[in-house]
N, C-alpha and C positions, 0 to 999 in steps of 0.2 A: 155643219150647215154651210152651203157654197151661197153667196154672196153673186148678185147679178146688176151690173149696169151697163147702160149702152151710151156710147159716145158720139156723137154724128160729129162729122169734120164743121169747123165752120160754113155759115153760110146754112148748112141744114139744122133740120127740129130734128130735137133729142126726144125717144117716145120708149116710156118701160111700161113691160105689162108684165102680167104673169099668167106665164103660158102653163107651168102647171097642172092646170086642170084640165089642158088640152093633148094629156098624151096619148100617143092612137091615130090622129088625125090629120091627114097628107091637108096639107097646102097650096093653092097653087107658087108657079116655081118665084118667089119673092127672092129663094138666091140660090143659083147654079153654081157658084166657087166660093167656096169658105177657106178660109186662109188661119195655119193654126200655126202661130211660129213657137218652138217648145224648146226647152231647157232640159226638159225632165225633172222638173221641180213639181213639186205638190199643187204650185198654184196652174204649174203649166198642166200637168195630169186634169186639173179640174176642169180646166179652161176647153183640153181633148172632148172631156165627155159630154159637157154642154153642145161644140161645133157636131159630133157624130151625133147627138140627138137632134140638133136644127138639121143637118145634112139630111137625117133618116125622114125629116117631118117635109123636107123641100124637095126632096129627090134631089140633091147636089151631091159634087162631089167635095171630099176633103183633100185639102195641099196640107200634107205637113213639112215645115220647114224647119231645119234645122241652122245656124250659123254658128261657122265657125268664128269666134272674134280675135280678127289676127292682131288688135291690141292686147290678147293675152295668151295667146296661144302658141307653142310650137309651130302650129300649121302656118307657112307664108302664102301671099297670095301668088306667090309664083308656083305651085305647088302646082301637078293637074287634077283633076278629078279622081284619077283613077287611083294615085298614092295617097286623098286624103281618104279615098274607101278604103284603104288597107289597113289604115291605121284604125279608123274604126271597128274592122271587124277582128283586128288583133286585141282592141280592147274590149271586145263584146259590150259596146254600150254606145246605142246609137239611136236617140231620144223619139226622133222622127219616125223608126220604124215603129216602135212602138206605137205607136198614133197610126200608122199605120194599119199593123195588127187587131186596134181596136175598131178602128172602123171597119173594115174587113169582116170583124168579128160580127158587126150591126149591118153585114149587107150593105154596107155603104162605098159607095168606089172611091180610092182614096190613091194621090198620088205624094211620094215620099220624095223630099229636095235639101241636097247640104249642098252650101252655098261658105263663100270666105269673101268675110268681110268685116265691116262694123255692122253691127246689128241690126238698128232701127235703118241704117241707106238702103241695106240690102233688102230688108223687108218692104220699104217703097216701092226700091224697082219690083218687086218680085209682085208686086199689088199692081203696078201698071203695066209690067211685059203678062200676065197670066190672067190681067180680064179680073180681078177677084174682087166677089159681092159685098162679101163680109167678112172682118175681122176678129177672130176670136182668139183673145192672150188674157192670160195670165198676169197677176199685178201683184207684190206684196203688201201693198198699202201702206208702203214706209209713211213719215212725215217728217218734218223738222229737221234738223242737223242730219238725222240717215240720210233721207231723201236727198239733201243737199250734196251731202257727197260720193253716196253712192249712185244719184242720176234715175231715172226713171225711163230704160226704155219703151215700158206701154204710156208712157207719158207723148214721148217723143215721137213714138207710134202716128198716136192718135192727133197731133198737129202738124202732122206732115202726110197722109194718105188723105185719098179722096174715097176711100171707101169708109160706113160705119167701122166701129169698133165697140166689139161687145168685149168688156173686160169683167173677170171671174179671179175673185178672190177667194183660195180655201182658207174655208172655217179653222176655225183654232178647234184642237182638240181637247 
């Protein structure tokens, strides 16, 4: 079972519904840029298929974002573009296309972006240079002492954009 809620930035109403029983049915366009920043984690996977079913139901497109986090990573931000591609594709694992491919798959026009930086900075600018409606990410639902130290970036997300944010937590199996 995937788990659904929606975050409006301060200042806006927070509104859940369940759509549901509305699948099949175009919308008018409520949002042209859906923003899906991914890990490739199960909650990120979940979080893909919600955005490529809002996308397929608004006619939007999907951003999938990837970041690299140069607080852990190999990758520096002196790097260019074109040497963090290579190392992706020497390692054949490269979250965003994935998301890609799914949308793709749903007829959904989807554009694929790796980006080096800290996570949640990069995912702001990338919300305000690309215009983006809405955000869909992925959450583990830590609490307590986790949360604490391991940080929350759909936390961090969703009190620093000016866009909603719908966050999707997968089910436990």
């Amino acid at each position: 079972m995937t788990r659904v809620g929606v975050v409006a930035p301060p200042g806006r109403q927070t509104v859940l519904a369940d759509l549901s029983s509305r699948r099949g049915v175009n919308y008018p366009s409520m949002y042209e840029t859906i923003l899906v920043p991914t890990d490739g984690s199960a909650c990120a996977v979940a979080a893909a298929e919600h955005a490529v079913d809002l996308a397929a139901r608004y006619d939007a497109t999907v951003h999938a974002l990837y970041v690299v986090d140069v607080r852990m990573s190999p990758v520096t931000s002196g790097m260019d573009h074109d040497e963090i591609r290579e190392l992706f594709e020497a390692s054949s694992e490269d979250p965003a296309r994935d998301v890609v491919a799914q949308a793709e798959r749903a007829g959904v026009p989807a554009v694929e972006a790796i980006e080096v930086g800290v996570p949640h900075e990069v995912v702001r600018e990338y919300v305000t240079d690309h215009g983006i409606d809405l955000v869909v990410m992925g959450t583990h639902g830590r609490t307590g002492l986790e949360h604490t130290l391991l940080g929350s970036l759909t936390e961090r997300v969703v009190r620093s954009v000016d866009a909603p944010v719908l966050t999707v937590r997968a089910g436990e199996d």
